[in-house]
C-alpha positions in Angstrom: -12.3 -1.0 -12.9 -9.9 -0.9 -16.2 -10.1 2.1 -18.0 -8.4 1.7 -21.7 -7.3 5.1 -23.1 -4.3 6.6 -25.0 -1.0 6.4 -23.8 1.4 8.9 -24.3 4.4 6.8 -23.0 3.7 3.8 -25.1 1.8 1.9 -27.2 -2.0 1.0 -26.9 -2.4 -2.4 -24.9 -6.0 -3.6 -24.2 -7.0 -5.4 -21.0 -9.6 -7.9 -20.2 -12.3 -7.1 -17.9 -13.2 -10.3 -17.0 -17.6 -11.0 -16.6 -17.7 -14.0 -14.1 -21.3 -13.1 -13.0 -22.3 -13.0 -16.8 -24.1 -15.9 -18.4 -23.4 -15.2 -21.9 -20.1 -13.4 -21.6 -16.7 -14.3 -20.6 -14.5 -11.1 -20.7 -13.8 -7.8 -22.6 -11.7 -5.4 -24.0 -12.1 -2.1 -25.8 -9.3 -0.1 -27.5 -9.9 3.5 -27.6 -7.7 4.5 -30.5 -9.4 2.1 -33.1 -13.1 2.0 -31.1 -12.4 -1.6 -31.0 -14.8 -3.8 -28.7 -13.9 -7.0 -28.1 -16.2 -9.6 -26.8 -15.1 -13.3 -25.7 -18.2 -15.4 -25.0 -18.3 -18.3 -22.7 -19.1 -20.7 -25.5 -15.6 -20.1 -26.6 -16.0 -18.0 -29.6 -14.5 -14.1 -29.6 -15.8 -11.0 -31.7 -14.7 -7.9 -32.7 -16.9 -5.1 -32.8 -16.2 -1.6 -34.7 -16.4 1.5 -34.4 -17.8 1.3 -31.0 -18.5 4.9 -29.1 -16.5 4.8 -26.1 -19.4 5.8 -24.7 -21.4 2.5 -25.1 -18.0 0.6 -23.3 -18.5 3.2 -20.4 -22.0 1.8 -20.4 -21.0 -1.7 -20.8 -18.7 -1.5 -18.2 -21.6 -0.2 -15.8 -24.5 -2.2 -16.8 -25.8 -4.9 -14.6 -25.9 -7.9 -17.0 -23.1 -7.2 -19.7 -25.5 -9.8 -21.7 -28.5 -7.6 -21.7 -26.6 -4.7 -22.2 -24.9 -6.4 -25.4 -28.0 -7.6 -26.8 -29.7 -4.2 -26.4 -26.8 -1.8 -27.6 -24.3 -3.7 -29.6 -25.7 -6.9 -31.1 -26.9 -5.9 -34.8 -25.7 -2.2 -34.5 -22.1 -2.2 -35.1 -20.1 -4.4 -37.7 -18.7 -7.0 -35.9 -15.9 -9.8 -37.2 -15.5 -13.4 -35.6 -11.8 -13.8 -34.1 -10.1 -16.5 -35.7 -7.6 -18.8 -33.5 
């Protein structure tokens, strides 16, 4: 498990958690200091999500299906911007 947090040597770096048992969901990342969520989706198209609780990505990270879990606590509850490549 990948625990994101604040680093007092350096600057804030997120890391993937990659979902390969997910359906819907490719990989995440969260950034603590902005509450930052991050969602890539296997149909290619990434998300940021703001001011996510760290909280709900401690959940995330535990949950069973990452895609139940998203569409229960995340999807419609927190303002959320598509990545541009």
């Amino acid at each position: 498990m990948i625990v994101i947090g604040f680093n007092p040597n350096g600057p804030q770096r997120m890391s993937w958690i990659e979902t390969p048992d997910s359906s819907s969901i490719a990989r995440f990342a969260y950034d603590v200091a902005t509450q930052l969520l991050t969602i890539e989706f296997k149909n290619g198209r990434t998300y940021n999500y703001y001011e996510v609780p760290g909280s709900v990505f401690e959940e995330m990270l535990a949950a069973p299906s990452k895609g139940r879990f998203f569409l229960k606590n995340i999807d419609g509850r927190y303002p959320y911007a598509l990545v541009e490549r």
